[in-house]
C-alpha positions, 0 to 999 in steps of 0.5 A: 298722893301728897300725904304719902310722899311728904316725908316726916319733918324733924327738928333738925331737918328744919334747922338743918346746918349750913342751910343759909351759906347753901341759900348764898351759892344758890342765888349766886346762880340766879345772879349769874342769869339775870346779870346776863339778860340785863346787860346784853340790853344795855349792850344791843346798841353796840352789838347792832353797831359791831354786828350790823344785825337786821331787825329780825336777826336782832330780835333773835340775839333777844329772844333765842336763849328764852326760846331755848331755856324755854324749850328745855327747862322741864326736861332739865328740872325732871333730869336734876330730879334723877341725876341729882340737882347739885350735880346738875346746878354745878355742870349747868354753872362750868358750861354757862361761863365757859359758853359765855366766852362765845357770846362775847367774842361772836364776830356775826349775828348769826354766831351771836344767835347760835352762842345765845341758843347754847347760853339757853341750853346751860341756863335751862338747868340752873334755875329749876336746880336752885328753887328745887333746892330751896324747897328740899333745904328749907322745910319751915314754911315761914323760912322756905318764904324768906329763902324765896324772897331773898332768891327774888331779890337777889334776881332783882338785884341782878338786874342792877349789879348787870346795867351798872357793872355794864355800863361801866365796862361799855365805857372802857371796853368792848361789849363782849366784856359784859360777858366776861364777868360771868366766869369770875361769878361761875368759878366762885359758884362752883368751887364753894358749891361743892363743899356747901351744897347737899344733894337731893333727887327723886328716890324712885324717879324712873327713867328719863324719857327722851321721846319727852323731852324732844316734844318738848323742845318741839313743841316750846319752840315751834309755839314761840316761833310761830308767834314771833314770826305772825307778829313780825311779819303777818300770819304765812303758811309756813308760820301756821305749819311751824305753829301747828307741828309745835302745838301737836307736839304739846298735845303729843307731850302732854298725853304721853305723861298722862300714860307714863309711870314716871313722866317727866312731868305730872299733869296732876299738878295742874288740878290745883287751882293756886298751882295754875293760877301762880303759873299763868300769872308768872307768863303774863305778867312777864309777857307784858314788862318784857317789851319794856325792858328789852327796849328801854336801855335803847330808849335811855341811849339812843333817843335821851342820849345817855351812856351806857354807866347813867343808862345802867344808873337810871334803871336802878329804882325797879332793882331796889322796889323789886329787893324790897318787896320781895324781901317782904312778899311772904310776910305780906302775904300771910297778913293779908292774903296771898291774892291781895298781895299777888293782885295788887302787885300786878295792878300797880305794874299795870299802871306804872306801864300805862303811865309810860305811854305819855312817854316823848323824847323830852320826858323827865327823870322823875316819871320814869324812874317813879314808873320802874320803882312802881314795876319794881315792887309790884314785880317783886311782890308777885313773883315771890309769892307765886314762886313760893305758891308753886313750890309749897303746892307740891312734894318735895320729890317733884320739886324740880319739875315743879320749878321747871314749870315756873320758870318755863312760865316766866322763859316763855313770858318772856320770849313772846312779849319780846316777839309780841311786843318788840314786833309792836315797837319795830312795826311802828318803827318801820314806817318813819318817814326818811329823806331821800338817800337814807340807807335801808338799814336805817329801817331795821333798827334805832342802832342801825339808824344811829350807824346810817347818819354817820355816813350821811350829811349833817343836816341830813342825818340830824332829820333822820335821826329826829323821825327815826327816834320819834317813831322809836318812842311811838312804838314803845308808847303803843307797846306799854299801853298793850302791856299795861292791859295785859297786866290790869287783866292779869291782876283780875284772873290772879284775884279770882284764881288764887282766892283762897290759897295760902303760903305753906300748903303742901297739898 
C-alpha cells in the first residue's frame, strides 16, 4: 500500500523553499500548547485560592482539556486530512486565544472547567495539524529528524518560557493574565502563517464520517472518566456503566473503520510494530511524569514556600535537557538505534522519578533539580524519536491521522496519569491529621488548606498546615515511586517492541 501512495521525491521538493521559516510558525503553535499546560500548574494555587474549587472539581480544571483534545484529536487530524491542515492550523490558532480570555476571566470553578473543555476542543486540531505539516514539508528524512527534534524542543521550551513568564505575571497580576499571553503568540502565528504556510490535504480522503467521530469523543471520554472517577472514589456502578459504554464505543469506532472505504482513521496502521510500540511508549511514558508535573508547582509553593517567578526558575533544568536532547534525539538515534535511544531515555526518567520518592518538606535544590534534568532528557530523547517513528512509518497522505494518534497517546497519557496519579496524591492527602475546628475545605486540597489557616488561630494554623503539607509530600512520594515503575516497565516493552526499527522507514 505504501508504495503506491508515496509520491515520487524530487530535488526540489526536498530542498523546497521557505521550508525552515514554515517550521518557525509551526512550533510557534505548539509553544501556544505547552505554554498553556505549564502555567495553569503554576497558577492552581491561586485559581484554588479565587475559585475555592473542591479536590475533585480541581482535578477536573487539570484534566478536562486532556479529556476533550483526547477525545477529539483523531477526528481533527482526519478532518485537516480533508479540509486542508493549514486551514484547519490557522482556524484551531483564532479560536484557542480568543477561548483563552474565558479561561482567564472565569469567576466559578464550574466556568473554569467549561472554558478549559472548549480550550481542548481548539487544541485538538493544532498539534495534528502542525506534525502533519512536517512530514508533507520535509521530505529528507535526515532533515524531517531535525524539523521533529526542534518541534520537540521548542514544546520543551514551552515548558520554561510558560512557568517563568508565569511566575512573573503572578507576581504583578492576577492569575487569569497567564492566559492572556496567548493572543499576542496567536495573532503573530496566524498573520505570518498565512503568507508562510503551504496547504496540504489528502487528494481522494472521502467523506468525514460523523458517526465516527461522535464514537470517538464517546468512547475517549467515557474511558478516561471512568478511571478518573474509580481512582478517586473506588469502583461504582455508575462508573462501571460510564466505563463500559465508552468502551463499547471504542469497539463501535474501531470496526466501523475496519468497514469504511475511507475511515477516519486506519487500523492497518497498527499492523506495524514501530508504529504501536512508538505509540504505546508515548502513553505510558506520559501516564507516569504526568502526576509529577501537575503537582510539583504545588510542591515548590505551597510546601517550600516559593513564589511563583523562583517556582517557574526552579523548573527550568527539564526545559533545557528536554531541548537538548531533542535537538540531538535523531542523530542518536541512527548512530546507535532507535530503541537504545528510546529505552535509555525512559529508563533514565524512570529513576529520576524513583530518586523523588526520598523527597521531604527540607530536601534541597540539587536533587530536585538534577532529578528534572534527568526527566528532562530522557523525555526529550524518546518523545522525539517516537514522533519521528510515527510519522516516517506512514504515507504522507495519512499524515494527519497518524499525528492524531500520537498526540491522542500523549493527551491521553496525560489525562489518566492526572486522574491515576493526582487520585494517589489527594487520597494520601485526604487522610492528615487536623486539630479540632479545622474546616472541611482544608481536606480537599493543599491550596484550600493554605486558604482555611487564614481563618484559624496562629498556633492552630501553623499545625495544620505542617500535617497538611506533610501528607502532601507523602503522596507525592507514593506518587513518583508508581510512575518510576511504569516507566522502568515501559522502557523494556520499548526494547522489545521497537528492535529493529529505524528512523526514515516509510513502510
Amino acid at each position: 500500500m505504501t508504495s503506491t501512495l508515496q509520491p515520487v521525491i524530487t530535488p526540489e521538493a526536498v530542498k523546497r523553499p521557505g521550508r525552515w521559516l514554515a517550521l518557525s510558525v509551526l512550533v510557534l503553535a505548539v509553544l501556544l500548547v505547552a505554554v498553556d499546560a505549564t502555567v495553569l500548574g503554576l497558577a492552581t494555587p491561586y485559581i484554588s485560592e479565587d475559585l475555592a474549587p473542591s479536590g475533585t472539581q480541581l482535578l477536573w480544571i487539570g484534566d478536562v482539556y486532556s479529556f476533550v483534545i483526547a477525545g477529539l484529536l483523531v477526528s481533527m487530524g482526519s478532518l485537516g486530512d480533508r479540509v486542508g491542515r493549514k486551514r484547519i492550523l490557522l482556524g484551531g490558532a483564532t479560536a484557542f486565544g480568543a477561548i483563552s480570555v474565558l479561561n482567564a476571566y472565569a469567576t466559578t470553578p464550574e466556568a473554569m472547567i467549561a472554558a478549559r473543555a472548549l480550550l481542548g476542543v481548539a487544541g485538538a486540531t493544532l498539534m495534528p495539524a502542525t506534525l502533519a505539516l512536517i512530514r508533507n514539508i520535509f521530505h529528507d528524512p535526515r532533515e524531517r529528524s531535525l524539523a521533529i527534534g526542534i518541534w520537540g524542543a521548542t514544546a520543551s521550551a514551552g515548558t520554561a518560557v510558560g512557568p517563568i513568564t508565569g511566575g512573573f505575571l503572578l507576581e504583578h497580576f492576577w492569575w487569569g493574565s497567564v492566559f492572556l499571553i496567548n493572543l499576542p503568540v496567536m495573532a503573530i502565528l496566524v498573520l505570518v502563517g498565512v503568507r508562510t504556510l503551504p496547504e496540504s490535504r489528502n487528494p481522494n480522503p472521502g467523506p468525514w464520517d460523523l458517526p465516527s467521530v461522535a464514537l470517538s469523543l464517546v468512547g475517549m471520554i467515557g474511558i478516561v472518566y471512568a478511571v478518573k472517577e474509580a481512582a478517586s472514589h473506588g469502583p461504582a456502578w455508575p462508573t462501571l456503566a460510564v466505563g463500559l459504554l465508552g468502551a463499547a464505543a471504542l469497539y463501535g469506532f474501531v470496526r466501523r473503520q475496519l468497514t469504511l472505504p475511507a475511515p477516519l482513521l486506519d487500523m492497518r496502521l497498527f499492523g506495524s510494530r514501530g508504529f504501536s510500540g512508538a505509540v504505546l511508549a508515548d502513553l505510558l511514558t506520559v501516564l507516569g511524569m504526568s502526576g509529577l508535573v501537575f503537582f510539583l508547582s504545588q510542591f515548590l509553593q505551597l510546601v517550600q514556600g516559593r513564589r511563583p517567578l523562583e517556582a517557574g526558575l526552579a523548573e527550568l533544568p527539564a526545559a533545557v535537557g528536554a531541548v537538548a536532547a531533542g535537538l540531538l534525539a535523531g542523530r542518536a538515534a541512527r548512530r546507535f538505534s532507535v530503541r537504545a535511544v528510546v529505552s535509555g531515555g525512559l529508563a533514565a526518567i524512570g529513576l529520576a522519578l524513583a530518586a523523588l520518592t526520598v523527597v521531604d518538606r527540607s530536601t534541597g535544590y540539587p536533587l530536585l533539580g538534577a532529578a528534572l534534568l534527568v526527566v528532562g532528557v530522557g523525555a526529550g530523547l524518546s518523545f522525539t524519536v517516537t514522533s519521528d517513528v510515527i510519522l516516517s512509518s506512514v504515507p504522507k497522505e495519512q499524515a494527519g491521522a497518524a499525528s492524531a494518534v500520537s498526540e491522542t497517546a500523549y493527551e491521553l497519557g496525560a489525562a489518566l496519569g492526572i486522574a491515576v496519579l493526582g487520585s494517589i496524591v489527594t487520597g494520601v492527602y485526604r487522610d492528615f491529621p487536623a486539630p479540632p475546628g479545622t474546616p472541611e475545605g482544608a481536606h480537599e486540597s493543599l491550596g484550600g488548606a493554605t486558604q482555611a489557616a487564614s481563618t484559624m488561630p496562629t498556633a492552630q494554623a501553623e499545625t495544620m498546615l505542617n500535617s497538611a503539607r506533610d501528607a502532601f509530600v507523602n503522596g507525592l512520594s507514593v506518587a513518583s515511586g508508581v510512575g518510576a515503575a511504569v516507566l522502568l516497565t515501559t522502557a523494556a516493552t520499548a526494547w522489545l517492541l521497537l528492535k529493529g526499527q529505524r528512523l526514515g522507514n516509510t513502510g
